[in-house]
C-alpha positions as CSV (number, residue, x, y, z in Angstrom):
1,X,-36.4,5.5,-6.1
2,X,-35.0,7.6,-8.7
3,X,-32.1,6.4,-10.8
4,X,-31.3,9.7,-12.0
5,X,-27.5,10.5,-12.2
6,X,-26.2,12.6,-9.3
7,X,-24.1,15.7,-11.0
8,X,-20.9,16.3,-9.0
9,X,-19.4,19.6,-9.4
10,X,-15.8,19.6,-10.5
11,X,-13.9,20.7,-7.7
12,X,-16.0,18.4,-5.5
13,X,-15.0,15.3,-7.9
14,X,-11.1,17.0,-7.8
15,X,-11.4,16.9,-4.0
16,X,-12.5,13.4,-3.6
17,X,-9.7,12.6,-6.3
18,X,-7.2,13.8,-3.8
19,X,-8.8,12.1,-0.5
20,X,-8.5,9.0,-2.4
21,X,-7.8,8.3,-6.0
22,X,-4.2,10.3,-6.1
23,X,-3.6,8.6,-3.2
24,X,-3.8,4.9,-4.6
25,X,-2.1,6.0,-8.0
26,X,0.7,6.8,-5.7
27,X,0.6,3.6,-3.5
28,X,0.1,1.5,-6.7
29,X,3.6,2.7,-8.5
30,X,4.8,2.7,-4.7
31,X,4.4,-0.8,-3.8
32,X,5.7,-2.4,-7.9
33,X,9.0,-0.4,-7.5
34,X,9.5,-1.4,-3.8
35,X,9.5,-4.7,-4.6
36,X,13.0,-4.5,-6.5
37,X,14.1,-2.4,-3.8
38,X,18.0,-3.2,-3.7
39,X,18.1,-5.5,-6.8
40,X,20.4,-2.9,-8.7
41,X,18.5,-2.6,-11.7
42,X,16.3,0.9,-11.9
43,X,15.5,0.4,-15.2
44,X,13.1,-2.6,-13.9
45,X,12.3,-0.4,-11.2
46,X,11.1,2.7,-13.0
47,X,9.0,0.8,-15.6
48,X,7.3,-1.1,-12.8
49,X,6.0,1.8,-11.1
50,X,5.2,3.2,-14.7
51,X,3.3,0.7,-15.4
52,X,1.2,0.6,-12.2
53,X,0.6,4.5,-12.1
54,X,-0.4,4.3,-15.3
55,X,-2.8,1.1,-14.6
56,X,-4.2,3.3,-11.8
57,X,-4.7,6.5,-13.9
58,X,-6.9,4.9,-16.2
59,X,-9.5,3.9,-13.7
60,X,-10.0,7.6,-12.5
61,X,-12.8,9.6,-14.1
62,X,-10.9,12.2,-15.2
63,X,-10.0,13.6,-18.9
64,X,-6.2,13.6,-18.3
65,X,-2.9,15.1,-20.4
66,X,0.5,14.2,-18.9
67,X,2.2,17.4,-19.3
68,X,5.0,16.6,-17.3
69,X,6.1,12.7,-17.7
70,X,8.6,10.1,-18.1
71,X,10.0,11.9,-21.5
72,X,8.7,12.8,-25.0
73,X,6.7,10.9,-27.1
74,X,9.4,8.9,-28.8
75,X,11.5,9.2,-25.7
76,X,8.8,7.1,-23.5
77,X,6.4,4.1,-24.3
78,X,4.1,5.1,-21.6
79,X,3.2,7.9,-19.7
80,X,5.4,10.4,-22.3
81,X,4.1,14.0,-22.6
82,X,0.6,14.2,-24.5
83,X,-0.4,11.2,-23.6
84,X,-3.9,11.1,-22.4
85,X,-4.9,9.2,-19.4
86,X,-8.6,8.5,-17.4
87,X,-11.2,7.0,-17.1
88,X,-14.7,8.2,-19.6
89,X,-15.8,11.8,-18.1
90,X,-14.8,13.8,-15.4
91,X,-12.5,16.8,-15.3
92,X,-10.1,17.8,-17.6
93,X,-7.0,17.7,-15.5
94,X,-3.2,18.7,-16.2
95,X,-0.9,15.4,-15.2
96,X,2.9,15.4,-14.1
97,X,4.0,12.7,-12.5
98,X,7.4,11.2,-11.3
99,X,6.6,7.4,-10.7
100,X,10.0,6.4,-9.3
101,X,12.3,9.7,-8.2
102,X,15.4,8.2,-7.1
103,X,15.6,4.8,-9.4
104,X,19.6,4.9,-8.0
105,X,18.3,5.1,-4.2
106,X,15.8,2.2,-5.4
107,X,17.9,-0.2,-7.0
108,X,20.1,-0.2,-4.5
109,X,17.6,0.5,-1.1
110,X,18.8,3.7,-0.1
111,X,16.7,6.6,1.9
112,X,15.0,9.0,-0.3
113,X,13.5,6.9,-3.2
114,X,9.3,8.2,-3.6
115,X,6.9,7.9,-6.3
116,X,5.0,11.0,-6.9
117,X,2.6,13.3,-9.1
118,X,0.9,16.2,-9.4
119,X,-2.6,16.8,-11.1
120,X,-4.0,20.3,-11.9
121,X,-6.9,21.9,-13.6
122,X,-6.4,21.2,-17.5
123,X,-4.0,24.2,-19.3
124,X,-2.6,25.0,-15.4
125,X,0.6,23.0,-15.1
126,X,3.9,24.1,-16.8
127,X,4.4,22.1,-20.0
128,X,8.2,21.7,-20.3
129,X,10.5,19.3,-22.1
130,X,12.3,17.5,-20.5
131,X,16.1,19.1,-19.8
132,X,17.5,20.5,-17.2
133,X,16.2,23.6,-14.8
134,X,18.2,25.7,-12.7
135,X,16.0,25.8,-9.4
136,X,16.3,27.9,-6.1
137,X,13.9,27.4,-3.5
138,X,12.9,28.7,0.2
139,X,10.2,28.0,2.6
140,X,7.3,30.1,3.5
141,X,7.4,33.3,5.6
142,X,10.2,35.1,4.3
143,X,9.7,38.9,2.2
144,X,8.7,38.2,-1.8
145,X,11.9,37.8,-3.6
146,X,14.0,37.1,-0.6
147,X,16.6,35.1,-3.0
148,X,16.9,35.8,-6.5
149,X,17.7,32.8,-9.0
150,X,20.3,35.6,-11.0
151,X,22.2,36.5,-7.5
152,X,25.1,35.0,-6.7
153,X,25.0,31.4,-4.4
154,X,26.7,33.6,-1.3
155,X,24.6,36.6,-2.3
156,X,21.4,34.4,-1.7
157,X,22.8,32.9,1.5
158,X,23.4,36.5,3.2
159,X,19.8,37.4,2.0
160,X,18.1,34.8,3.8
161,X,20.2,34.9,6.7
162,X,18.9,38.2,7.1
163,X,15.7,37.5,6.8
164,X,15.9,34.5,9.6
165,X,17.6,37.2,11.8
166,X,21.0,34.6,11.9
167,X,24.5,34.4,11.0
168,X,25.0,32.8,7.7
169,X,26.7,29.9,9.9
170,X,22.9,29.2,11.0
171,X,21.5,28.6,7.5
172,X,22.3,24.6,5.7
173,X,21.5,24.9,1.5
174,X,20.0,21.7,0.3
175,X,22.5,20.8,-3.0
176,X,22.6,17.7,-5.6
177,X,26.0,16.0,-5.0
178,X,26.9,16.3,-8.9
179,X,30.3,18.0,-10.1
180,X,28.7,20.8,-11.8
181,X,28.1,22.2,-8.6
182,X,31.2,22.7,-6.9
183,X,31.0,26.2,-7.7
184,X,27.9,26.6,-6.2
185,X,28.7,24.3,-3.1
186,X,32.3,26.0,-2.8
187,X,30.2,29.5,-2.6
188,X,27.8,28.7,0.1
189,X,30.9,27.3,1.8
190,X,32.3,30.8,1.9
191,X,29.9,32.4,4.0
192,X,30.2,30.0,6.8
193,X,26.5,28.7,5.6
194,X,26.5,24.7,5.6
195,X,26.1,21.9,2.4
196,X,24.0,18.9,2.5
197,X,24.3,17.0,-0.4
198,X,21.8,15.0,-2.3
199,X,22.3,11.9,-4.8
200,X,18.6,12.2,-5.8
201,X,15.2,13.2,-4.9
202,X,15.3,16.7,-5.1
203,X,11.3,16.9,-5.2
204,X,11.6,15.7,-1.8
205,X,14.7,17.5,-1.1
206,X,12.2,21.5,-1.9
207,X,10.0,20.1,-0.3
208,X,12.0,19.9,3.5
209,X,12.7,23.5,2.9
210,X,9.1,24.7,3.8
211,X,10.1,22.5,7.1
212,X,13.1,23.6,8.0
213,X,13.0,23.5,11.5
214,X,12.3,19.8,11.5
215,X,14.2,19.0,8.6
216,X,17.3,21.5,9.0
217,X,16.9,22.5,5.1
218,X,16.6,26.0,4.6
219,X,17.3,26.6,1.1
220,X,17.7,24.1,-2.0
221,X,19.8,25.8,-4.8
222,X,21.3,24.0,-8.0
223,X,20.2,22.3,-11.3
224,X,18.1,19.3,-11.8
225,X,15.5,17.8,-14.3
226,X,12.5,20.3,-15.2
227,X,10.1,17.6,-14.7
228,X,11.1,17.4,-11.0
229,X,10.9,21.5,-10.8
230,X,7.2,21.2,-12.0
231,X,6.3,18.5,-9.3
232,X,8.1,20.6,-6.9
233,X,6.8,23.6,-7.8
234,X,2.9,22.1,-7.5
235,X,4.4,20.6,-3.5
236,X,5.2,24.1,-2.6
237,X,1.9,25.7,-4.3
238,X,-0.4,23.5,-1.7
239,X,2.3,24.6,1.4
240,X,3.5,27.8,0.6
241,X,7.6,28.8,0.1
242,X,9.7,30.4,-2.7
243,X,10.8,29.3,-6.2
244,X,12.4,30.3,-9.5
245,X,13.7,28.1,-12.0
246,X,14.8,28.7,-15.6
247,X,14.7,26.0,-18.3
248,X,18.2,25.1,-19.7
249,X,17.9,25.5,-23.5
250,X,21.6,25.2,-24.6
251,X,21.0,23.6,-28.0
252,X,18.7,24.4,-31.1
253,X,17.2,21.1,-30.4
254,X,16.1,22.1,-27.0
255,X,14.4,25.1,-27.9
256,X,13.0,23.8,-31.4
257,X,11.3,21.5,-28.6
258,X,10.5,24.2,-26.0
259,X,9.1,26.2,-28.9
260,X,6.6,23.5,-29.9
261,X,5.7,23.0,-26.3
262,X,4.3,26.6,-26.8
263,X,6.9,27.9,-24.6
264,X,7.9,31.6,-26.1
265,X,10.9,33.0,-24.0
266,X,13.7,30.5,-23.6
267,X,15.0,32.4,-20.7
268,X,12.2,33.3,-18.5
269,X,12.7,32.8,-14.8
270,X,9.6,30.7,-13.5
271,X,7.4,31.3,-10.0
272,X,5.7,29.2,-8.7
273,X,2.5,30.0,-10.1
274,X,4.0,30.3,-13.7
275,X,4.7,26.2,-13.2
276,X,1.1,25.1,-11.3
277,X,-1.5,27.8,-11.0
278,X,-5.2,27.2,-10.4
279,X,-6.6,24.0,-7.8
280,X,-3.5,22.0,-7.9
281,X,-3.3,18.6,-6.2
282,X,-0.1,17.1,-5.0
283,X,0.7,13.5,-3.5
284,X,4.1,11.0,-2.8
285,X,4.0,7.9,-1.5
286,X,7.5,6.2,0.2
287,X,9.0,3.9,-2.0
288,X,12.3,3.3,0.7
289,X,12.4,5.2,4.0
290,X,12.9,8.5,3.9
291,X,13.0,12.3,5.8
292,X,9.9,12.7,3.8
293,X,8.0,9.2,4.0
294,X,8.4,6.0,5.0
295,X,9.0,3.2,2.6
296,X,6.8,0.8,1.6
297,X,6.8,-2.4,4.5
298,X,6.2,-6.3,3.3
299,X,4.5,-8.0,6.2
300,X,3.0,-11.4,6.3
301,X,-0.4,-10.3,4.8
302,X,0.1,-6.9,5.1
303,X,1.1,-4.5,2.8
304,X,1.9,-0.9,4.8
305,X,2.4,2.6,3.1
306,X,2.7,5.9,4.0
307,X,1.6,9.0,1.8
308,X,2.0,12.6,1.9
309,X,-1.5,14.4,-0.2
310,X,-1.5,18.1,-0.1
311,X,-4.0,20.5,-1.7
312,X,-3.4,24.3,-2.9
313,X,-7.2,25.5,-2.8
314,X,-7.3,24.6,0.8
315,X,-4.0,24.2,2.1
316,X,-4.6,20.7,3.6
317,X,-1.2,18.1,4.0
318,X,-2.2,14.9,4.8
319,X,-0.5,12.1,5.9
320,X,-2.1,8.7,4.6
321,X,-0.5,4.9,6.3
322,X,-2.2,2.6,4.5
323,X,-2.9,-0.9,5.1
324,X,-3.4,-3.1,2.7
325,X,-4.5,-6.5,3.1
326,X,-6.0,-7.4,-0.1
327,X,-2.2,-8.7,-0.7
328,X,-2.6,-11.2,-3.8
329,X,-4.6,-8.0,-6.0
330,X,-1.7,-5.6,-4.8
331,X,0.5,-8.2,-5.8
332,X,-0.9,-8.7,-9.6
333,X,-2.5,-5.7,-10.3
């Protein structure tokens, strides 16, 4: 029999990636934070599931940039922006990646807490330092440019209402409980519409507003970390919805670093295709239970997991509960 190497066209190779590979990155980074779930000390947390993503990056045959990571080069040992990640061959692929979103909700075992990523074809993905982003997001179905990020918060509230056909009293805005957002929550207030508030996770938190009638979210407005934008942004490319986001360059540091990252206007407003265009690939794994996932369950030998994969080309979400028994190769890998 021949010995001849089988060629495997890229998007092929990119869909297997997704069936499996992103899949166990996720689980990997999953599994090392859950195990200091509730010990108070996200720090410990976060570089755990950095160092197992990262672990499992390297054994995928891809050529891989993080583009989106856990900070700048001098900002982050591991898994910083430029860094290249892989195995030999493969793709070249765009990277962002989130290993622990919600180290708060880790340390101390609250709902929300995922590890997540994002891989894209290479030049695809939004490459953006990491500061803050204004962000408002909707679901799919609604007219193009049924909210507008420049509008006012009640402005945007009456628009979709329309759209749904309700009362502004029907409509609940997804918001990060921070105090630079009493404006915004006090103005969504106004209209009757209804606040639920966040302490992390606002990946996840987009992401239920392409659910909203099982999650109750129909719009998430406010300002959170642009790496967290870009994830979000690649969820909602593989399910459909709404987005614009602006970069917060408010220094001359901030945009002497935007300008390097190539990144010409400092005051563009961002779709979602301006953050993750071409075949863009999209997983989470449950770190602690969740509206999104499950956490991560210690059994006797069993380790259990539950992952959300999604896909843009084809629009496929699925839903991955692992069980893993090999427990002593989970445990030191």
């Amino acid at each position: 029999m021949s010995s001849a190497t089988i060629s495997v066209p890229p998007q092929l190779l990119l869909e297997r990636i997704l069936t499996l590979e992103i899949c166990r990155v996720t689980e990997r980074a999953a599994v090392s934070a859950a195990r200091l779930r509730g010990h108070g000390n996200e720090k410990a947390a976060d570089q755990a599931a950095v160092d197992a993503m990262r672990r499992e990056l390297n054994k995928i045959p891809i050529q891989g940039t993080v583009v989106i990571g856990e900070g700048e080069r001098d900002e982050a040992p591991m898994l910083f922006i430029g860094e290249k990640v892989g195995a030999e061959g493969g793709p070249q692929v765009d990277i962002a990646v989130d290993p622990l979103e919600g180290t708060t909700l880790c340390a101390k075992a609250m709902p929300g807490a995922i590890a997540t990523m994002a891989m894209a074809e290479g030049g695809t993905l939004l490459n953006a330092p990491d500061v803050y982003m204004q962000k408002i997001a909707v679901g799919p179905g609604y007219p193009k440019h049924v909210v507008d990020l420049d509008a006012p918060p009640a402005e945007n509230i009456k628009r979709l209402a329309r759209a749904k056909d309700v009362h502004p009293s029907a409509i609940t805005a997804l918001v990060l409980d921070r105090p630079r957002h009493a404006d915004i929550i006090n103005a969504i207030r106004s209209t009757g519409a209804a606040v639920r508030l966040i302490t992390d996770g606002d990946v996840a938190g987009v992401i239920h507003t392409a659910d909203s009638e099982n999650t109750g979210v129909d719009i998430y407005m406010g300002t959170g970390g642009a790496p967290e934008g870009v994830l979000a942004a690649a969820a909602l490319r593989c399910i459909g919805g709404q987005m614009q986001c602006r970069l917060i360059l408010d220094n001359d540091e901030k945009r002497e670093r935007a300008t390097k990252m190539g990144i010409k206007d400092h005051n563009m407003v961002y779709g979602i295709e301006d953050m993750a265009r071409g075949d863009c690939l999209f997983a989470a794994t449950g770190v602690t239970d969740g509206s999104l996932l499950s956490g991560v369950k210690f059994r006797k030998n069993v380790i259990e997991t539950e992952t959300v994969v999604m896909r843009s080309v084809t629009g496929t979400v699925r839903y991955i509960k692992g069980e893993h028994r090999q427990f002593e190769k989970f445990h030191l890998d």
